[in-house]
C-alpha positions as CSV (number, residue, x, y, z in Angstrom):
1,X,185.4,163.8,136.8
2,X,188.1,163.6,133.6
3,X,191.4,163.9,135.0
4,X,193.9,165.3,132.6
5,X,197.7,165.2,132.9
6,X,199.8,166.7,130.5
7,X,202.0,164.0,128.4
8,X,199.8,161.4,129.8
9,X,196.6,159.9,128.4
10,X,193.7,159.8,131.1
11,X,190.7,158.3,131.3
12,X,188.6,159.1,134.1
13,X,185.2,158.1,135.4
14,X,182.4,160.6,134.5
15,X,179.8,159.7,137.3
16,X,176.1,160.0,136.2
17,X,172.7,158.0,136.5
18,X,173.9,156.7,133.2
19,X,177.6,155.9,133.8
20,X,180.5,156.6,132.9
21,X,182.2,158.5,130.4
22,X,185.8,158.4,129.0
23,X,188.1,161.3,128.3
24,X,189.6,161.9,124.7
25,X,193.0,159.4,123.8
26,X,196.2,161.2,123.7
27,X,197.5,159.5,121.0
28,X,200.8,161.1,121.5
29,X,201.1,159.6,124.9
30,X,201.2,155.9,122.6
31,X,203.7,152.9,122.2
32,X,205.2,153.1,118.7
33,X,207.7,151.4,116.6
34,X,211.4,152.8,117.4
35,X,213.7,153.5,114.0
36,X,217.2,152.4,114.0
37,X,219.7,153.4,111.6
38,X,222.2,150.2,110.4
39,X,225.3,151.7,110.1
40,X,226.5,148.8,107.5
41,X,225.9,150.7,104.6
42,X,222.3,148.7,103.3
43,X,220.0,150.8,101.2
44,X,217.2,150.3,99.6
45,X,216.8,151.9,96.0
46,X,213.5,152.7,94.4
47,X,213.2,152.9,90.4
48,X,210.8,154.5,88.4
49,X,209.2,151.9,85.9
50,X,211.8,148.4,86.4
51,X,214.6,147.5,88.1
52,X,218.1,148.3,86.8
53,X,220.6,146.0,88.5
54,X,223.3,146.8,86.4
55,X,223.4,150.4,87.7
56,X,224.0,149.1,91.2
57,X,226.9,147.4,89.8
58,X,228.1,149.8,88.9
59,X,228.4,152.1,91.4
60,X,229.9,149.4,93.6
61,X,227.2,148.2,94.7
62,X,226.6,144.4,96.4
63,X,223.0,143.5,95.5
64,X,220.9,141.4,98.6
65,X,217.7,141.0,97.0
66,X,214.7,142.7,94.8
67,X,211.0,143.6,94.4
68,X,209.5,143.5,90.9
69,X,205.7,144.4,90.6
70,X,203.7,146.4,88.5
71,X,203.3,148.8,91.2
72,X,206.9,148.5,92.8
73,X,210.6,148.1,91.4
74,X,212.5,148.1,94.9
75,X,216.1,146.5,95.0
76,X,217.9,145.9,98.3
77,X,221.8,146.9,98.5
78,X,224.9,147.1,100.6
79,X,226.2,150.7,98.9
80,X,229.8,152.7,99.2
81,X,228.6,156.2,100.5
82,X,230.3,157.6,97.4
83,X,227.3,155.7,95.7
84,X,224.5,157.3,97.1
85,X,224.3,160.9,95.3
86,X,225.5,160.0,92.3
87,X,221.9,157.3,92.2
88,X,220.1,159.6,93.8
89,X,221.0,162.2,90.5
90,X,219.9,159.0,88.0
91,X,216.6,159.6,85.9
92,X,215.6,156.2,86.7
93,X,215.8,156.1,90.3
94,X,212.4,157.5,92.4
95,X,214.9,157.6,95.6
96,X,217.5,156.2,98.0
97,X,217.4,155.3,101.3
98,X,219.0,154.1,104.1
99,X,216.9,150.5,105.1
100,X,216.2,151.6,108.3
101,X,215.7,148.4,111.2
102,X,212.1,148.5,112.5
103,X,211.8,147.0,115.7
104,X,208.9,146.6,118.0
105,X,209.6,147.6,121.7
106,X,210.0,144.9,124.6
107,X,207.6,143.8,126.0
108,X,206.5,146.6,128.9
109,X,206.0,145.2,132.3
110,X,203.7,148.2,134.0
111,X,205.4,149.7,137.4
112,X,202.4,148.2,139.4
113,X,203.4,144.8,138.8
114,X,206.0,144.5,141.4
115,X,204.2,146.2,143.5
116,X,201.8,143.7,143.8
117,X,204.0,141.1,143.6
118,X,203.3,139.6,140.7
119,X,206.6,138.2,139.8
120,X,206.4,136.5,142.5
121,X,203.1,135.0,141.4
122,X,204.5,134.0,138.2
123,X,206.9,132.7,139.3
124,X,205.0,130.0,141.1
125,X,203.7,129.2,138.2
126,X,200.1,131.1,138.8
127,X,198.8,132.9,135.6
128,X,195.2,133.1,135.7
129,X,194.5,129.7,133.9
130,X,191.3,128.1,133.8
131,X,189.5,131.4,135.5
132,X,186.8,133.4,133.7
133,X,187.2,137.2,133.6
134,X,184.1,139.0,132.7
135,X,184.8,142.8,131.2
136,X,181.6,145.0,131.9
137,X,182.8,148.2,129.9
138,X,182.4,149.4,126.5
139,X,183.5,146.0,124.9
140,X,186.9,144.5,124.1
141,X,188.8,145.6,120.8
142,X,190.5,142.8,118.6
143,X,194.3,143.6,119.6
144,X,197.3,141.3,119.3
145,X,197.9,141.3,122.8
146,X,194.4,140.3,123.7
147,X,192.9,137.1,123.4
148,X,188.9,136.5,124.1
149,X,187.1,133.5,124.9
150,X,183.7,135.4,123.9
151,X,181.2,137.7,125.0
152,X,178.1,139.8,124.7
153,X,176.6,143.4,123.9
154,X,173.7,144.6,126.2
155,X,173.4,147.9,124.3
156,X,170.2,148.6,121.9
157,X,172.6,150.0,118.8
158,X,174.6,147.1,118.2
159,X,175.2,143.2,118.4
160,X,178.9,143.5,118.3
161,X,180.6,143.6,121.3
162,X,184.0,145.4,119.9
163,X,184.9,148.9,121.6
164,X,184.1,151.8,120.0
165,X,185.7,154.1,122.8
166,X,188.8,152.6,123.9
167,X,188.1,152.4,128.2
168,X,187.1,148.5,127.8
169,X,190.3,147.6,125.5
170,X,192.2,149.2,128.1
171,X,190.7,147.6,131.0
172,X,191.1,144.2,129.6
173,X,195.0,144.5,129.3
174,X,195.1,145.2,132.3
175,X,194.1,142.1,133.7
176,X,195.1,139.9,130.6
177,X,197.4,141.2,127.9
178,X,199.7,138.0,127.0
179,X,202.7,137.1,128.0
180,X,203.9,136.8,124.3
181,X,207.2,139.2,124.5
182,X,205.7,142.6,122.5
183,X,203.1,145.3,124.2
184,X,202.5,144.8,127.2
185,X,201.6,141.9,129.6
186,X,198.6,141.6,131.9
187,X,198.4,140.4,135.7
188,X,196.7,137.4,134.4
189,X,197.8,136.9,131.2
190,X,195.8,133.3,130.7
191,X,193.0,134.1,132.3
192,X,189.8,133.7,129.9
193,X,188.9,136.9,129.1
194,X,185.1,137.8,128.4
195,X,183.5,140.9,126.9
196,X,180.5,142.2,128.3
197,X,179.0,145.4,126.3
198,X,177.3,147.5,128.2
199,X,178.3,151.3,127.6
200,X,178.5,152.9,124.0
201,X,181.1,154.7,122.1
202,X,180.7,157.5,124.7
203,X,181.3,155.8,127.6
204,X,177.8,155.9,129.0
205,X,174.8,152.9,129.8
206,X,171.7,152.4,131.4
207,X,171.4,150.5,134.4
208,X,169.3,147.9,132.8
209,X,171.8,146.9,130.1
210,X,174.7,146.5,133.2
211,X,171.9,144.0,135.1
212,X,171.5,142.4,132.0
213,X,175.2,142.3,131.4
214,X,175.4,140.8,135.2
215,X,172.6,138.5,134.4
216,X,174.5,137.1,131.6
217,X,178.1,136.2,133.6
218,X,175.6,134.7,135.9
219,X,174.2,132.3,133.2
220,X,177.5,131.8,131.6
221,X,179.5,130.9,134.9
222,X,182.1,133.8,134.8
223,X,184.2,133.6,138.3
224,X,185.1,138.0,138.3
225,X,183.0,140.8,137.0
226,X,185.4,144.1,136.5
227,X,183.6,147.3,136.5
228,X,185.3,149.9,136.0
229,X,182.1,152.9,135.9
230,X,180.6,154.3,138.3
231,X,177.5,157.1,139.4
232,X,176.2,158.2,142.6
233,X,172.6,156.5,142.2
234,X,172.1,152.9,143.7
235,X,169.2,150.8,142.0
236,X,167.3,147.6,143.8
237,X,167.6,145.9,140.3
238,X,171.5,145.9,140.5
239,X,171.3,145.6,144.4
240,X,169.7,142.0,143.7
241,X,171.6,140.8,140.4
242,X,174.8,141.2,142.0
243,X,174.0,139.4,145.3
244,X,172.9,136.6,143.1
245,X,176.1,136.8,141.5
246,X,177.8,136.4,144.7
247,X,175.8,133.3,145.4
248,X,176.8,131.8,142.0
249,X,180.3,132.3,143.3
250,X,181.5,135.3,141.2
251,X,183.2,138.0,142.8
252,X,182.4,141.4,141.7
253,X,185.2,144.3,141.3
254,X,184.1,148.1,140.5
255,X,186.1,151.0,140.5
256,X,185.5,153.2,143.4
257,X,185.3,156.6,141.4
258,X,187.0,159.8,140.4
259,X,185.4,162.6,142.0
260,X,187.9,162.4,145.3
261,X,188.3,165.2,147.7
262,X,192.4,166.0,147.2
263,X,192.0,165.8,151.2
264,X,190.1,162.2,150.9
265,X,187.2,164.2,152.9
266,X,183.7,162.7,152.6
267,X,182.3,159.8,151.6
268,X,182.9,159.9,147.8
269,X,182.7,156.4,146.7
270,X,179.9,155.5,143.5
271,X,177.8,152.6,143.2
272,X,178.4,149.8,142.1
273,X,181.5,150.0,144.5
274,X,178.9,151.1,147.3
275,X,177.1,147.7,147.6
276,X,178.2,145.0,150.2
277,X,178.3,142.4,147.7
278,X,181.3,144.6,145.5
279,X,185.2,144.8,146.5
280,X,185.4,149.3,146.0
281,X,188.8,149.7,144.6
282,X,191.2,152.6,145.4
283,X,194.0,154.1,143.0
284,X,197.5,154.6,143.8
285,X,200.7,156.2,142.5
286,X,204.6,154.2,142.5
287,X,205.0,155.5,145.9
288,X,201.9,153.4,146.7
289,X,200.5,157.1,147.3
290,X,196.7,157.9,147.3
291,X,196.3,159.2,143.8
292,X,194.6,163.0,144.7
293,X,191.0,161.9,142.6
294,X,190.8,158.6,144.3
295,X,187.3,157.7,146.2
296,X,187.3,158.1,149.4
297,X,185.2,156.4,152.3
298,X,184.1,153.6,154.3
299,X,183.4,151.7,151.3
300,X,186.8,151.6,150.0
301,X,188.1,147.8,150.3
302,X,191.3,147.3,148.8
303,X,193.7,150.1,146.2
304,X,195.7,149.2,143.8
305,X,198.0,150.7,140.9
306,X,196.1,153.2,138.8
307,X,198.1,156.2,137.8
308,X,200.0,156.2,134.5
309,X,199.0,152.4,133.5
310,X,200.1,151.3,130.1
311,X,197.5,149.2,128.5
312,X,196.2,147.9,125.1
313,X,194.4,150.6,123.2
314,X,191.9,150.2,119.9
315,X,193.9,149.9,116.3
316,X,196.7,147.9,117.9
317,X,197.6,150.4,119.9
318,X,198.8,151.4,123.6
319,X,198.2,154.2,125.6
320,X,198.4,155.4,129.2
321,X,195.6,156.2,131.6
322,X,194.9,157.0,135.2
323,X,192.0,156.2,137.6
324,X,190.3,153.9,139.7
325,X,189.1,152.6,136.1
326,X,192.6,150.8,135.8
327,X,193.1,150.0,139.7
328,X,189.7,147.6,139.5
329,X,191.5,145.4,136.7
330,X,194.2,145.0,138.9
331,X,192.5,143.6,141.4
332,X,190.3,141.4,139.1
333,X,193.5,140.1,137.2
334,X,194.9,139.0,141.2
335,X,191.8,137.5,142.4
336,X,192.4,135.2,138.9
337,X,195.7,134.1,140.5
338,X,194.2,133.2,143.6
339,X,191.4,131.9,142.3
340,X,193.7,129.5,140.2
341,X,195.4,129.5,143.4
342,X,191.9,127.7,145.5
343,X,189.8,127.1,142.4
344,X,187.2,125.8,145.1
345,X,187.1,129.3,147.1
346,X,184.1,131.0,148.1
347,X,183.9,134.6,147.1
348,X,183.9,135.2,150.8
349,X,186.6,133.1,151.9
350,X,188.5,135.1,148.4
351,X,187.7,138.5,150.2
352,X,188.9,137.5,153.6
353,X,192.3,136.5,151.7
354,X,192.5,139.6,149.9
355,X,192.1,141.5,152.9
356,X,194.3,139.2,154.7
357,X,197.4,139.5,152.5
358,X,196.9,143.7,151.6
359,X,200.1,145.4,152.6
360,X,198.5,147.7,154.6
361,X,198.8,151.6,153.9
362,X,197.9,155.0,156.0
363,X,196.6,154.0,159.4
364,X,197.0,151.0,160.9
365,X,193.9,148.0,159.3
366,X,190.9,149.3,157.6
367,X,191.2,153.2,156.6
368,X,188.9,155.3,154.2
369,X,191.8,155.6,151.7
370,X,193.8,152.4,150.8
371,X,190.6,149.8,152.9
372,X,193.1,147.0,154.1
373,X,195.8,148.2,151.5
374,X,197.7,147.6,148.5
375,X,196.2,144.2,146.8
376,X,198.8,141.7,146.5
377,X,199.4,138.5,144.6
378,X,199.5,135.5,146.0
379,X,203.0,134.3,147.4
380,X,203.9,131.1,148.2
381,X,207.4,130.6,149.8
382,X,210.1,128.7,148.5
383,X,211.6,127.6,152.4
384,X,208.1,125.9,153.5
385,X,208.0,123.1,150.9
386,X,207.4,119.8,152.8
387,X,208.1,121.6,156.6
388,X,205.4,120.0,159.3
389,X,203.6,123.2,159.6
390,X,203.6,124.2,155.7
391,X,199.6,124.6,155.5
392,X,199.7,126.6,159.0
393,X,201.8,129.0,157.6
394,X,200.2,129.6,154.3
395,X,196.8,129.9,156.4
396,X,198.5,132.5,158.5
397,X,199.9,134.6,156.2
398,X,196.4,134.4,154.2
399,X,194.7,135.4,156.8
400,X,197.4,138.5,157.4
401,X,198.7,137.4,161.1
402,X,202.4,136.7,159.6
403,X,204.3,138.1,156.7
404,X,207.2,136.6,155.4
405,X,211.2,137.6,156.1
406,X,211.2,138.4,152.6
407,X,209.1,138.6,149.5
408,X,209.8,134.0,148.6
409,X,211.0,132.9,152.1
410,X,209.0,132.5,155.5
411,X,212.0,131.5,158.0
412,X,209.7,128.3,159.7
413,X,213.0,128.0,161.8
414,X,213.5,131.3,163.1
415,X,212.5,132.9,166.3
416,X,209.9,135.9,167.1
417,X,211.3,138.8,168.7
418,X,208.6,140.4,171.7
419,X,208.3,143.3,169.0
420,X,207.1,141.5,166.9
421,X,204.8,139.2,168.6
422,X,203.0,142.1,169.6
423,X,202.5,143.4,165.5
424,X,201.3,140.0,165.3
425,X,198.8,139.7,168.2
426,X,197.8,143.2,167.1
427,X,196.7,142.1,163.7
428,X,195.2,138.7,164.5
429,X,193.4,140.1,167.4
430,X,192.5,143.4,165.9
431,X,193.3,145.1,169.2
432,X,192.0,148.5,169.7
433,X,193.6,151.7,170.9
434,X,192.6,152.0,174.5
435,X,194.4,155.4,175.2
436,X,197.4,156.2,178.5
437,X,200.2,154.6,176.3
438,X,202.7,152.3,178.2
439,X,205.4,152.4,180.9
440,X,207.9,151.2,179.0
441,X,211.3,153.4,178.5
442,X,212.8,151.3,176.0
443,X,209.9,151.8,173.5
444,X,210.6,155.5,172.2
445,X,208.8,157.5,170.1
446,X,209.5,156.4,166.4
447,X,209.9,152.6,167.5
448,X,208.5,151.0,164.2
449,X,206.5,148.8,166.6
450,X,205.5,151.0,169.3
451,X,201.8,151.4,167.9
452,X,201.3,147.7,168.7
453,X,203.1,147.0,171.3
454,X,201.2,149.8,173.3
455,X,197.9,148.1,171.9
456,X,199.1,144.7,173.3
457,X,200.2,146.6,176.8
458,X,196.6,148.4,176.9
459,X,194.9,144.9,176.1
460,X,196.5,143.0,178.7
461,X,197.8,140.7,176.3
462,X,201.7,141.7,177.1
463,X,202.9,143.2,179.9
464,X,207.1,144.4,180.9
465,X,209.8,142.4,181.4
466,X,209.9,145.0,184.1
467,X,208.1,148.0,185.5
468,X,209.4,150.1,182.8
469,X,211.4,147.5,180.3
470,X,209.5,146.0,177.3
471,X,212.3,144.7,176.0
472,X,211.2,144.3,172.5
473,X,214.3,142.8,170.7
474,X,214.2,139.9,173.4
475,X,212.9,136.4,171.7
476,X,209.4,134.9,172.7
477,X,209.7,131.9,174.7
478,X,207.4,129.2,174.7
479,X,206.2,129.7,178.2
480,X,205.8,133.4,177.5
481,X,203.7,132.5,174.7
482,X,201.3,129.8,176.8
483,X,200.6,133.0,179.0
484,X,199.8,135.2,176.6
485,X,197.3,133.0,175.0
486,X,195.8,132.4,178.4
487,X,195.1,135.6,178.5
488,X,194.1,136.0,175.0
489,X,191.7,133.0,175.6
490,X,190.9,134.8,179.2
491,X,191.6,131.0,180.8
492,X,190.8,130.4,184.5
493,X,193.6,129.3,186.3
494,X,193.4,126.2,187.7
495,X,196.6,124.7,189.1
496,X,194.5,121.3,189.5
497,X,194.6,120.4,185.8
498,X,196.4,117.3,185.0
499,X,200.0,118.3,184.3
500,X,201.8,115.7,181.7
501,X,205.2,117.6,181.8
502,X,208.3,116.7,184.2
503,X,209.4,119.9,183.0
504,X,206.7,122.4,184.2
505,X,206.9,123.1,188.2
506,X,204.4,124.2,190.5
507,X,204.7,127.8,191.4
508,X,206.5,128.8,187.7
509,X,205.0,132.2,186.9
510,X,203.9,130.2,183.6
511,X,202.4,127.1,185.3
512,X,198.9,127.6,185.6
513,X,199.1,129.0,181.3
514,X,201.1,126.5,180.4
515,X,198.2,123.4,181.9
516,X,195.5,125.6,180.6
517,X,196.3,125.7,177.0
518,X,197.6,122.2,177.0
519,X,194.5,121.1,178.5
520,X,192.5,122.9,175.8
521,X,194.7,121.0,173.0
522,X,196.0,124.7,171.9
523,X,199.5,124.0,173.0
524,X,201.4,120.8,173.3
525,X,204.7,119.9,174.4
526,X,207.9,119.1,172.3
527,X,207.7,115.5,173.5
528,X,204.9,113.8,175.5
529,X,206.4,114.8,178.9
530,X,208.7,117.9,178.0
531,X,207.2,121.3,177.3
532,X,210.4,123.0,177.1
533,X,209.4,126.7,178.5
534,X,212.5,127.9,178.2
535,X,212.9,127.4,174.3
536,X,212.1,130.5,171.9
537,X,209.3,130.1,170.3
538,X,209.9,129.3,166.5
539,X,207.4,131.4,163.9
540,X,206.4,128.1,162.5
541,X,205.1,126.8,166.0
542,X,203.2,130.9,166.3
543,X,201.8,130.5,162.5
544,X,200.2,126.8,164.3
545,X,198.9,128.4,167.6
546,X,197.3,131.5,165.4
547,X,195.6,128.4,163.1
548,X,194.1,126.5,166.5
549,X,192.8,129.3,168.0
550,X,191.1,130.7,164.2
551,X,187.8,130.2,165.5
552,X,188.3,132.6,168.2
553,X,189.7,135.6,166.4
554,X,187.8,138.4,164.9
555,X,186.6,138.1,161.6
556,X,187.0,134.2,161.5
């Protein structure tokens, strides 16, 4: 379906057994050169058959420089306004004009950028180097913003793999437009970036030029296939191509379709995006809203930004577009900086980190709108550098148990409120709704953690500080946090265990938890005889218990 927005150029997926097809460029809606005025007086004065530099002279002019060809006779001039009609009158001059300053716009950062966290990203230096981008689309367009590292065409009516419909130029700035201070700038902006032709100047291909298109990242070891097309018939040939593309460690992108319900009823999501072995892509607005034509469905993985993208555009241009055409390149150009990121990564163990570190939209995990949520770049915080538990954390927060304080720090140090142990138990453990809410009075409706601390209650994974008191702004303590992982771990309790700690009593509420997960080697002590119950437990020491128990925890 071609969505068209008034002011804004759209291109859209057009679903059929063929493909896709694009929507006519609003070339209104384009970057262009901005005109200043210098206010200095400087003209530039054209002349008929040859320069006459004496007129300037004498009109008061101060002469900066000159053009003399057969075909032009320009001279350059700082001029007293007085001057100006009076030349303009002369036989010999053609015209006088003011010489305007041409000036080619900044360098546009697109809206979606930070809210993916890019700048983070590139701030830690990650760019996309060293990864191979593959473009299945209707090729690539020679652009100063673009550079590619090569290519193919998979269509019958030509060898050249340039656009000749403008989707595929788009696509590619998207995930690499350089960093080079004019147009725009892509999420991975030195990524190698790789044309694959396998639509034609309508926007349309046969399924057997895309598996050949496939077949030829394959042999030529690309590490992401965008594709941003889409129709509602699956094929066996595609089916198997892509799985082996998997296997060869590429992972495959597609753009989950136009042809939303405005509702997000139904299961609306095309093929490619359909198949297990592709990441479906969703499209969202700056209020990391569900853009209204967005796919819907189960097969919806992760969204991104795809309403009102700047992008390259053929004949060195830029325009604007919308759809889940421009929310796939997104996530191709992230996976690049991750990929950098773990260059040895298995698409799987990729997928479980995009998943992972979403920021999760609509309801809480997995929903049939945003899948796990808003992709996000990878992060790495400035406060872990060199702390004991530095790989712990980055595993948990790739995994999506912890987030950080803030977008660069992680707070190793700091405590863990009861609240918010129970957001993170939730998501680690993937605790389901069980229904009859909790006891607690404390916890009142509109309590930004009530969801999860009523799916920790119902899960016997916390229970009250009372009968009816939660207390959820109360800090963890390291006792509380042995019992909640013996019941987590659903640990007999044997008070017979060997018990190294001078500190741990017989007939503590904790005692039996406290032996059990020290005898399993989950928790230690903070010496070789003190446990130190009493202590709050730091999110550095949580981030560590998450990691030794990985094995246990869903999806692991």
């Amino acid at each position: 379906m071609h969505k068209s927005i008034v002011l804004i150029l759209t291109l859209a997926l057009l679903c059929t057994s063929c493909g896709t097809r694009a929507a006519e460029p609003d070339t209104s809606a384009r970057m262009r050169i901005s005109q200043q005025t210098t206010p200095t007086g400087r003209y530039v004065i054209l002349f008929k058959d040859r320069n006459d530099p004496a007129l300037i002279q004498k009109s008061s002019g101060q002469l900066i420089d000159h053009v003399e060809s057969p075909y032009l006779h320009m001279i350059t001039a700082l001029l007293p306004a007085a001057a100006i009609p009076v030349l303009r009158a002369d036989q010999a001059v053609a015209a006088v004009e003011p010489d305007v300053v041409q000036e080619v716009k900044p360098q546009h950062v697109d809206w979606g950028h930070a809210k993916t966290l890019l700048p983070q990203a590139n701030a830690a230096g990650l760019t996309g180097k060293g990864v191979k981008v593959a473009v299945l689309d209707t090729g690539i367009s020679s652009h100063p913003d673009l550079v590619l590292a090569g290519g193919v065409s998979c269509v019958e009516y030509t060898s050249s793999y340039a656009d000749d419909d403008g989707h595929g130029t788009h696509v590619a700035g998207i995930i690499a437009a350089l960093n080079n201070g004019i147009g725009v700038v892509g999420v991975a902006p030195d990524a190698q970036l790789y044309a694959v032709k396998v639509l034609d100047q309508t926007g349309e291909g046969y399924t057997s030029d895309i598996v050949a298109g496939i077949n030829w990242c394959i042999t030529n070891g690309m590490n992401v296939i965008n594709m941003s097309f889409g129709t509602y018939t699956g094929s066996y040939a595609m089916t198997m191509v892509l799985r082996q593309a998997v296997e060869n460690g590429i992972l495959c992108v597609a753009a989950g379709g136009n042809e939303g319900d405005p509702e997000g009823a139904g299961e609306t999501v095309n093929y490619p995006g359909r198949y297990e072995s592709v990441i479906a892509v969703a499209a969202t607005d700056a209020y990391n809203r569900r853009a209204p034509f967005s796919a819907s469905g189960s097969k919806i993985e992760l969204s991104a930004p795809g309403v009102n993208v700047l992008s390259t555009y053929p004949g060195n241009d830029y325009a604007y577009m919308d759809g889940t055409s421009m929310a796939a390149p997104y996530v191709s150009g992230i996976i690049a900086l991750w990929k950098e990121r773990y260059p040895d990564a298995t698409p799987a163990r990729l997928r479980q980190i995009l998943q992972g570190t979403a920021l999760d939209l609509g309801a809480v995990g997995r929903d049939p709108y945003y899948g796990y949520g808003l992709v996000q770049s990878p992060v790495l915080f400035r406060d872990i550098a060199g702390h004991w538990a530095e790989p712990e954390i980055q595993s948990a927060y790739e995994h999506g148990w912890l987030r950080g304080t803030s977008l660069t720090t992680f707070t190793p140090n700091g405590s863990l409120t009861r609240a918010q142990a129970a957001v993170i138990l939730s998501r680690a453990l993937a605790l389901p709704r069980l229904g009859g809410g909790s006891p607690f009075a404390d916890i009142p409706a509109g309590h930004w953690a009530r969801d999860e601390i009523e799916r920790a209650y119902q899960n016997g994974v916390m229970q009250g500080l009372g009968p009816i008191t939660f207390a959820p702004n109360a800090p963890v303590t390291r006792a509380q946090m042995a019992v909640m992982l013996s019941r987590i771990l659903k640990l007999p309790a044997d008070e017979t265990l060997p018990n190294p700690y001078t500190d741990v009593f017989p007939g503590h509420w904790s005692y039996a938890a406290v032996l059990a997960v020290s005898a399993q080697n989950i928790f230690t002590g903070m010496t070789a005889t003190t446990f130190a119950g009493g202590d709050v437990l730091t999110r550095a020491q949580c981030a560590t218990l998450l990691n030794r128990i990985a094995d246990r925890l869903p999806a692991n």
